[in-house]
TIVEX-169931 format. One record per residue: x, y, z of N, C-alpha, C in turn; residue number from 1; residue in three letters. Coordinates in nm, 3 decimals, padded with zeros to 5 digits. Each point is the difference from the previous one (the first is absolute). Last residue first. Layout:
BEGIN
       n_u       n_v       n_w      ca_u      ca_v      ca_w       c_u       c_v       c_w    nr   rest
         X         Y         Z         X         Y         Z         X         Y         Z   NUM    Ala
...
END
This chain:
BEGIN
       n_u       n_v       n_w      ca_u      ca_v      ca_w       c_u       c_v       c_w    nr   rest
   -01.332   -02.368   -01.433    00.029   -00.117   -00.060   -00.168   -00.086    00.014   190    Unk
    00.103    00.400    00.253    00.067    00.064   -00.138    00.018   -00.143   -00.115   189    Unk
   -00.230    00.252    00.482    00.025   -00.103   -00.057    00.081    00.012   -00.148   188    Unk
   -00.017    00.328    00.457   -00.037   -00.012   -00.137    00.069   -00.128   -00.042   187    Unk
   -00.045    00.322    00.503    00.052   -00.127   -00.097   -00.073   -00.015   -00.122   186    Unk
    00.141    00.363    00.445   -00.106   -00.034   -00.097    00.072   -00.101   -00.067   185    Unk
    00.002    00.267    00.453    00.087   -00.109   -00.055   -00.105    00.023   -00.114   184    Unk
    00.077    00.455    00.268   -00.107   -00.129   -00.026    00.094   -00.088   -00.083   183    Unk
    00.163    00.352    00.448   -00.006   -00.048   -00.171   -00.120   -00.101   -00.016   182    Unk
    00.224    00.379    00.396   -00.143   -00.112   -00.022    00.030   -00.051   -00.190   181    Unk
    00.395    00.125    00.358   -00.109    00.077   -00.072   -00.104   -00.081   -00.060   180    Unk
    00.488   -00.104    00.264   -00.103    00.118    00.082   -00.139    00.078   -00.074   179    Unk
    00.342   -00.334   -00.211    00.068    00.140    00.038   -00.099    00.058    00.103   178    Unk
   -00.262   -00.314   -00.257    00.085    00.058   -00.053    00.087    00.085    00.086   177    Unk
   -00.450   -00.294    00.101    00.070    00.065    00.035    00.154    00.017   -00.090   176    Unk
   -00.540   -00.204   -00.165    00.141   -00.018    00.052    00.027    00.172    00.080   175    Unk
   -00.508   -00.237   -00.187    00.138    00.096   -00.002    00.113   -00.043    00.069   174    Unk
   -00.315   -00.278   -00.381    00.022    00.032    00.153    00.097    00.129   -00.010   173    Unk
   -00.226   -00.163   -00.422   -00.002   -00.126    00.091    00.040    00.022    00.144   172    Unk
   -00.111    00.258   -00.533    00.044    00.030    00.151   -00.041   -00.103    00.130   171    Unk
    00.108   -00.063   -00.588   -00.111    00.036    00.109    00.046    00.008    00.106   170    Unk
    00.133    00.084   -00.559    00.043   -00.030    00.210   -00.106    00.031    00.021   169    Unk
    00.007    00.091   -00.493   -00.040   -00.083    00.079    00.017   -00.111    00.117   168    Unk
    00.083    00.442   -00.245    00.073   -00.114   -00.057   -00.047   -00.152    00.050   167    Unk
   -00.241    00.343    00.169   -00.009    00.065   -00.084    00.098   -00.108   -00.130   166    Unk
    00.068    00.057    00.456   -00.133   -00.099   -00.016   -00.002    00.025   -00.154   165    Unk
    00.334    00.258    00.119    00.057   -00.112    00.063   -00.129   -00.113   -00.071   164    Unk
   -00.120    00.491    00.024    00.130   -00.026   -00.100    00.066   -00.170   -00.028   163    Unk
   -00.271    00.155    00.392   -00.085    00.003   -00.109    00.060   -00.050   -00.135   162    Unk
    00.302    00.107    00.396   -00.071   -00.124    00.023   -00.123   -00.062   -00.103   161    Unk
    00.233    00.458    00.012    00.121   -00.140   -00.091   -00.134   -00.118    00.005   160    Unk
   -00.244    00.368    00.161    00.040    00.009   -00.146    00.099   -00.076   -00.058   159    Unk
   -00.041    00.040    00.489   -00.152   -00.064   -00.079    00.035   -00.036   -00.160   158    Unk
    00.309    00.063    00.474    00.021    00.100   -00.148   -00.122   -00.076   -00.110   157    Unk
    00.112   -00.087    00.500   -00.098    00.109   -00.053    00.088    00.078   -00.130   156    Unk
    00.146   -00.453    00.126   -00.183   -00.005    00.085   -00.046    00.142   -00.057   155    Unk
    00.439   -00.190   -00.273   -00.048    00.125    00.099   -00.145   -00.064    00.051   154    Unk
    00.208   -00.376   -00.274   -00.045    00.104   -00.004   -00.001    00.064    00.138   153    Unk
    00.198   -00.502   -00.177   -00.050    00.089    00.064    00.015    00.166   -00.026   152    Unk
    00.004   -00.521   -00.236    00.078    00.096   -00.036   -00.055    00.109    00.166   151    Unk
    00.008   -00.531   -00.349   -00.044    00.084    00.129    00.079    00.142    00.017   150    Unk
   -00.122   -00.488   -00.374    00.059    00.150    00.030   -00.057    00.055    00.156   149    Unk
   -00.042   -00.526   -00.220   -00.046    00.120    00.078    00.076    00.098   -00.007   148    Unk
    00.057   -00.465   -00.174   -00.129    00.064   -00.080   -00.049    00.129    00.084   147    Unk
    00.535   -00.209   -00.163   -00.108    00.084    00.077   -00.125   -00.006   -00.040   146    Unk
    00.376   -00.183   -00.254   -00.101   -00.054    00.085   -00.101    00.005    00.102   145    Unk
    00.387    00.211   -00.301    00.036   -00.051    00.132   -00.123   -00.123    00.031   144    Unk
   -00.076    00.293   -00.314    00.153   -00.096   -00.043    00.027   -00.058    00.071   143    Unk
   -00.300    00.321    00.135   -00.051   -00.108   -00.082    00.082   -00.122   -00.047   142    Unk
    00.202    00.398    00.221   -00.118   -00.066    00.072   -00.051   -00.103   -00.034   141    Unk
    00.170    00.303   -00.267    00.101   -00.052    00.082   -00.039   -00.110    00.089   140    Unk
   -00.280    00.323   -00.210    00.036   -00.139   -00.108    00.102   -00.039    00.053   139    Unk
   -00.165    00.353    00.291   -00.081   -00.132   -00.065    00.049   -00.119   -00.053   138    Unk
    00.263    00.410   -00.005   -00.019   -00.085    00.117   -00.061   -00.111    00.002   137    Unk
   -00.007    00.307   -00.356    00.091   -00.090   -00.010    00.044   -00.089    00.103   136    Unk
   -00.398    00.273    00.026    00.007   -00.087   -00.079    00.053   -00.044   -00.046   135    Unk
    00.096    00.380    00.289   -00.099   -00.130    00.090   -00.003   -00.120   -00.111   134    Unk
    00.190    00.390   -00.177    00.033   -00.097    00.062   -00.029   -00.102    00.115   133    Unk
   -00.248    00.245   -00.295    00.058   -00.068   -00.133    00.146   -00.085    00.161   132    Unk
   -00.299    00.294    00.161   -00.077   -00.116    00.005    00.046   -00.066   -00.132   131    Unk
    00.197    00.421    00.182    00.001   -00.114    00.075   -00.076   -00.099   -00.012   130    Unk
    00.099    00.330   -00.336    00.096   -00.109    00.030   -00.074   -00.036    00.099   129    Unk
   -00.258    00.284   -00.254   -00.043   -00.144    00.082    00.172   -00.081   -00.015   128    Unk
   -00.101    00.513   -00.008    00.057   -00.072   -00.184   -00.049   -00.149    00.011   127    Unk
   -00.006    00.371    00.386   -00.090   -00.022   -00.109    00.007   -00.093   -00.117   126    Unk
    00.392    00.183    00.269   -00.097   -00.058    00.053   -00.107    00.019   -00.081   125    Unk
    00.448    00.172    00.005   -00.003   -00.144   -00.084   -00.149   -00.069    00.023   124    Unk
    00.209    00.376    00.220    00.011    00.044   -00.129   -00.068   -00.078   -00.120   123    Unk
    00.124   -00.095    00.491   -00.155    00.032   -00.023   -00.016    00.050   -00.161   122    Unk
    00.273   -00.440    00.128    00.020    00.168    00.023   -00.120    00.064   -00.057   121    Unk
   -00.037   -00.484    00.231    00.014    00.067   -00.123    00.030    00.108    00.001   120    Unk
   -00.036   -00.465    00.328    00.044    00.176    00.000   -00.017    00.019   -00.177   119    Unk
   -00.032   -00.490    00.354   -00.063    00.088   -00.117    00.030    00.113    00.028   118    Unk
    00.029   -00.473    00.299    00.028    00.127   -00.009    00.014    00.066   -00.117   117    Unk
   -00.183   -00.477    00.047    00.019    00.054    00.175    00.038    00.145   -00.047   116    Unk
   -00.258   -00.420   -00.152    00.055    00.133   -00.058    00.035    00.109    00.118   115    Unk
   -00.040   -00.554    00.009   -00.028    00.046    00.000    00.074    00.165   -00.078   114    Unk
   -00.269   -00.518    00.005    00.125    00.092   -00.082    00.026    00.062    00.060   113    Unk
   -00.209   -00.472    00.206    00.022    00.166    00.015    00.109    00.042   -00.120   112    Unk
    00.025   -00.400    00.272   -00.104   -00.021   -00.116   -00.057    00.084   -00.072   111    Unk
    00.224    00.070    00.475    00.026   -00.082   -00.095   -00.166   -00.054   -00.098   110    Unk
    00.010    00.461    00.226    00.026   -00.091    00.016    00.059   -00.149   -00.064   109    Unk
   -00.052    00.597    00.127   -00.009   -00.093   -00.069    00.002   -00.149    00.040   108    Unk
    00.050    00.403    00.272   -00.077    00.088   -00.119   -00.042   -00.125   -00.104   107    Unk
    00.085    00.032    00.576    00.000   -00.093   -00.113   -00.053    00.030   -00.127   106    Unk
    00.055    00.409    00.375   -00.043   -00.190    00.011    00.061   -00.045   -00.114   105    Unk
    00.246    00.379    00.293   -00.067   -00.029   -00.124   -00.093   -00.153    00.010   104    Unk
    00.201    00.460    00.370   -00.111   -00.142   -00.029    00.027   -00.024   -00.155   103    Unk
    00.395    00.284    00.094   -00.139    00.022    00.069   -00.072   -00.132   -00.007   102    Unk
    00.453    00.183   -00.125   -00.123    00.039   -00.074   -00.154    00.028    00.069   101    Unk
    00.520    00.126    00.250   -00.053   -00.131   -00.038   -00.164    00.015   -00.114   100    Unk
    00.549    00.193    00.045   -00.136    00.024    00.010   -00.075   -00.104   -00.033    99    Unk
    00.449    00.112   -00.118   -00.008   -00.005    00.172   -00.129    00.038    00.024    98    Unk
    00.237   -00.186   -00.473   -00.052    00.188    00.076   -00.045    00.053    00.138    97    Unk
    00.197   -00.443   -00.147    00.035    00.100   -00.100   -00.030    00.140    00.033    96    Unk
   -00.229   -00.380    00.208    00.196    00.045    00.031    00.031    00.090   -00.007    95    Unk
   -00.399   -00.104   -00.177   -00.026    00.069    00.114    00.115    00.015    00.026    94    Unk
   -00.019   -00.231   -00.368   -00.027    00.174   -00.025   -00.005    00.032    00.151    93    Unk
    00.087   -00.433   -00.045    00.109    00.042   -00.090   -00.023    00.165    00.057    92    Unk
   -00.359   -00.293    00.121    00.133    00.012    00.082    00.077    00.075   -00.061    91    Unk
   -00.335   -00.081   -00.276   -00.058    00.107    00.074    00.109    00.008    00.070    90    Unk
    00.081   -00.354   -00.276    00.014    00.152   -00.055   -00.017    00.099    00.075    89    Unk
    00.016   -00.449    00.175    00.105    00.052   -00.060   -00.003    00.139   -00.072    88    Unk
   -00.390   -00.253    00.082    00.038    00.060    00.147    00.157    00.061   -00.037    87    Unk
   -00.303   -00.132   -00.374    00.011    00.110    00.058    00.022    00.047    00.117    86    Unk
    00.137   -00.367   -00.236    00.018    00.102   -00.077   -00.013    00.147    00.103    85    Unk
   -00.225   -00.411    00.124    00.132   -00.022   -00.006    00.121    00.155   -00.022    84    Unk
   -00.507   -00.060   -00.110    00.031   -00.005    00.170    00.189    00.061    00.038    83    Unk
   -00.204   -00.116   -00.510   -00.034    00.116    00.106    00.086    00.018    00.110    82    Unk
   -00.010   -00.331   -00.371    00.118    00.040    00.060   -00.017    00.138    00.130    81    Unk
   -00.373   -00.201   -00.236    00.080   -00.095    00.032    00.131    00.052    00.073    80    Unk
   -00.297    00.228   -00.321   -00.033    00.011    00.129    00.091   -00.097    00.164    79    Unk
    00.136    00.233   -00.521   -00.035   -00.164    00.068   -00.008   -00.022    00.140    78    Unk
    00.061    00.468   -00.276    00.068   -00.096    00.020   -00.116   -00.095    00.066    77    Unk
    00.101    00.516   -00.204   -00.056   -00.094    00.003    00.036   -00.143    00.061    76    Unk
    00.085    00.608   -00.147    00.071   -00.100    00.079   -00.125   -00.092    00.016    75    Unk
    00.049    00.410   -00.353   -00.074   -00.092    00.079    00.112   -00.089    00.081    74    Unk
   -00.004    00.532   -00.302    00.056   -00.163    00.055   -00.118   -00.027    00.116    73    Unk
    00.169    00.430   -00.374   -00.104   -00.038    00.104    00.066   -00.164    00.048    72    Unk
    00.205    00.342   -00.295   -00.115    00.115    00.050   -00.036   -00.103    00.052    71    Unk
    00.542   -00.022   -00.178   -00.093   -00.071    00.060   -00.152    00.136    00.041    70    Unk
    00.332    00.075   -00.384   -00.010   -00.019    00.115   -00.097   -00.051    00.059    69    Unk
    00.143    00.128   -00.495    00.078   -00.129    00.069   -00.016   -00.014    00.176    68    Unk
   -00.222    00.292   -00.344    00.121    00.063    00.077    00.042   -00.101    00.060    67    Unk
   -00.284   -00.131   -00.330    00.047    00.119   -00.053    00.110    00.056    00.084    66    Unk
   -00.327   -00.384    00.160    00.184   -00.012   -00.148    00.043    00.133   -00.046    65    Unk
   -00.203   -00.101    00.506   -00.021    00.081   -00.120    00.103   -00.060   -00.125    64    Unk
   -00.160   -00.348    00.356    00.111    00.091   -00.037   -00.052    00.085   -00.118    63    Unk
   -00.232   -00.375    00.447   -00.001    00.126   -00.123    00.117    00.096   -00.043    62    Unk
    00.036   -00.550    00.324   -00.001    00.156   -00.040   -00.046    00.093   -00.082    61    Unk
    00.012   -00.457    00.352   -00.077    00.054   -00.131    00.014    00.171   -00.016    60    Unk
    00.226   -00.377    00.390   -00.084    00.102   -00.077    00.010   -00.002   -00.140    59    Unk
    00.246   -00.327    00.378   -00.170   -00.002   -00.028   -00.074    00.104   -00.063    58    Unk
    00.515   -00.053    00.047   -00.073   -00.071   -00.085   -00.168   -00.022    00.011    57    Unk
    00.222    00.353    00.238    00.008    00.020   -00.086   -00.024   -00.123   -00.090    56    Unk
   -00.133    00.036    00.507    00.118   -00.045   -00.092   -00.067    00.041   -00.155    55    Unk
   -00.220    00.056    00.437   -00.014    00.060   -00.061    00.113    00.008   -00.131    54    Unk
   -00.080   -00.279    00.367   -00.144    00.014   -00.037    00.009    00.060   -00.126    53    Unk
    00.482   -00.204    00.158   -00.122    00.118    00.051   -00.146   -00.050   -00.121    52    Unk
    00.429   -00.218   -00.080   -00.037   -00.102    00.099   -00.108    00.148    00.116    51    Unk
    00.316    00.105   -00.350   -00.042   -00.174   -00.060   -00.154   -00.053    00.116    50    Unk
    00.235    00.540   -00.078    00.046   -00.140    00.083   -00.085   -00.114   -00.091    49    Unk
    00.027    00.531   -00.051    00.073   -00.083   -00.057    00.002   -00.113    00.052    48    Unk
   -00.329    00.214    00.147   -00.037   -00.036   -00.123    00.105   -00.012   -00.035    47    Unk
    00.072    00.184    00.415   -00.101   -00.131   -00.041   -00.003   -00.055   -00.132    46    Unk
    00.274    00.320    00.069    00.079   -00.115    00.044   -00.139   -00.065    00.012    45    Unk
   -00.135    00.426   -00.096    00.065   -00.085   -00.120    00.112   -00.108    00.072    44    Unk
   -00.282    00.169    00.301   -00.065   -00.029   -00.114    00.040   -00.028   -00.090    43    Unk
    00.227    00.224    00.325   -00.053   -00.115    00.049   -00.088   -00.090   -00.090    42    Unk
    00.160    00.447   -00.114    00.098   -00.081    00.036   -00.063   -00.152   -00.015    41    Unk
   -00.288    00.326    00.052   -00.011   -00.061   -00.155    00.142   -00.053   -00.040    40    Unk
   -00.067    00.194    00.459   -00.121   -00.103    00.003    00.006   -00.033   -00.161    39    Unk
    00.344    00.316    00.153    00.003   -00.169    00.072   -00.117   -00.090   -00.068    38    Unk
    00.063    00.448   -00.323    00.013   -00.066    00.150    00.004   -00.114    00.023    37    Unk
   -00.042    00.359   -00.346    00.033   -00.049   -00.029    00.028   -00.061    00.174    36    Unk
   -00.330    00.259   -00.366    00.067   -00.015    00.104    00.055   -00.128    00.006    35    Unk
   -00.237    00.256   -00.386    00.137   -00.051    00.009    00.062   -00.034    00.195    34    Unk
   -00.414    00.226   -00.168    00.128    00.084   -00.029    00.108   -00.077    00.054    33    Unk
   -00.416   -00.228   -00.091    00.026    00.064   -00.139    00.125    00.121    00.040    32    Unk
   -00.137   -00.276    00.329    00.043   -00.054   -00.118   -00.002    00.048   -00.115    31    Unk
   -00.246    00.123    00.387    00.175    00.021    00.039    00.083   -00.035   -00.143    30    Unk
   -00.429   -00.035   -00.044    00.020    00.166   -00.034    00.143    00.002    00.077    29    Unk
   -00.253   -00.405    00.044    00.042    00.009   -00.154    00.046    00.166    00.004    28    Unk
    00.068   -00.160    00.453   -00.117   -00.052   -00.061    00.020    00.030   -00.140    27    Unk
    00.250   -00.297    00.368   -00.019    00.064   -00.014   -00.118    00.081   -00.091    26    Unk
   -00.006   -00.404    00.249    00.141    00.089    00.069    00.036    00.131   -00.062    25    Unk
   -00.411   -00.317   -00.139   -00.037    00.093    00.088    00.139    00.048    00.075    24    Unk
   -00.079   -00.375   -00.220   -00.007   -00.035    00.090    00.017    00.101    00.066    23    Unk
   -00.009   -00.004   -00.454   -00.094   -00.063    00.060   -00.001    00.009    00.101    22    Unk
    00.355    00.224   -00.154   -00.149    00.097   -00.040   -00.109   -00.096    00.085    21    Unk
    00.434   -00.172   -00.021   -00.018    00.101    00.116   -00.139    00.077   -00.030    20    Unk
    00.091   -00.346   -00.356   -00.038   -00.059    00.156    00.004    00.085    00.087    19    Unk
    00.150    00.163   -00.444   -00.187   -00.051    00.031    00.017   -00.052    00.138    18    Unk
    00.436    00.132   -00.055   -00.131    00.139    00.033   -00.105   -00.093   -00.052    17    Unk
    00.292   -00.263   -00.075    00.056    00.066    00.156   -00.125    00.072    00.019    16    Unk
    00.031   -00.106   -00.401   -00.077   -00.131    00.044    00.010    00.031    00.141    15    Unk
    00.291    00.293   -00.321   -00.128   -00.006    00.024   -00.151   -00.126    00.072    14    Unk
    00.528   -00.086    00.029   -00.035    00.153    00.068   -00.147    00.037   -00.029    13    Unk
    00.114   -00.397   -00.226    00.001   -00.006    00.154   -00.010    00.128    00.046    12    Unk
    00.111   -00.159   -00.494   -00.192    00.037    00.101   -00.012    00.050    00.122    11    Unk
    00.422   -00.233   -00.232   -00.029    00.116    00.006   -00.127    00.113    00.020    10    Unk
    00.032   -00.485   -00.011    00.075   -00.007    00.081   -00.012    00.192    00.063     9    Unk
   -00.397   -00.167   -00.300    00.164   -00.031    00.015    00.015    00.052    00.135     8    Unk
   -00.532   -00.162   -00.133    00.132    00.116   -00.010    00.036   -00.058    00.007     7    Unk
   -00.320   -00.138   -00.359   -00.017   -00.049    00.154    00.161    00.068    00.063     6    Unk
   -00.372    00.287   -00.309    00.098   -00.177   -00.043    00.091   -00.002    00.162     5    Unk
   -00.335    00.325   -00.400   -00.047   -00.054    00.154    00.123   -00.117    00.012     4    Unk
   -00.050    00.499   -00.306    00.067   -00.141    00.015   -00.021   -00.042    00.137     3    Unk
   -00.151    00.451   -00.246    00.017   -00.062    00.095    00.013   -00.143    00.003     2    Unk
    00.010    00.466   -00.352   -00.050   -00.134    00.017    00.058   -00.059    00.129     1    Unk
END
């Protein structure tokens, strides 16, 4: 049985690897033999901080109850704090790793949920954690007062972006990500 609930402190190493998976530093097959480097270094001092994009109080975690380990997570937050958040975070990592990302535009905005980074172990895939945790996101959202979710997709991965409408995002513009074409999509939710 899989338990959806909002992470700990102790989350952080796996919350490390969803955000290096998202943002493409490393890829899920480094991660399954355990590597262990600067760039998921750099990642877990993100998500231990208060004050990154990717802080451990903004996720939503899946825990196997049977083996007590983390298989998936969401990172979410209040479009609001975007900008801010994210010149400090991206700075942090380029320091950090002496590399610059590249073009990003503007993934969210105030008034905006947004769902910014998602991983599931592939072992774990099929079962719909990610849309049991998109939907604890949501209701985060709602509590909040959000009436918009936003989230961006691969330009050429069709099948998330289908996957995405399908919950019902609609694709409203592309963006630049890191140097890569993404689609913004937004979903009403109130």
């Amino acid at each position: 049985m899989i338990e959806i609930r909002p992470a700990l402190r102790e989350d952080v190493p796996f919350l490390a690897k969803v955000v290096a998976v998202a943002a493409s530093l490393v890829t899920m097959e480094e991660l399954q033999e355990n590597v262990s480097d600067e760039r998921l270094k750099v990642m877990e001092e993100l998500c231990a901080s208060d004050w990154s994009l990717y802080s451990w109080q903004r996720a939503i975690t899946a825990v196997d109850q049977e083996s007590g380990r983390s298989v998936g997570s969401i990172i979410s937050y209040d479009g609001a704090i975007y900008e801010k958040a994210r010149a400090l975070t991206f700075s942090y990592a380029e320091k950090r790793l002496g590399k610059n990302f590249g073009t990003t535009d503007i993934e969210t905005r105030p008034g905006e949920y947004y769902l910014d980074s998602m991983a599931i172990l592939p072992e774990f895939r099929g079962e719909k954690l990610g849309q049991r945790l998109m939907n604890a996101a949501m209701e985060v959202a709602a509590r909040q007062g959000h009436k918009k979710v936003t989230l961006i997709a691969d330009k050429h991965a069709p099948r998330l972006r289908a996957y995405y409408s399908q919950l019902g995002f609609k694709e409203v513009e592309e963006i630049s990500f890191f140097d890569h074409p993404y689609i913004r999509m937004v979903k009403e939710i109130i």
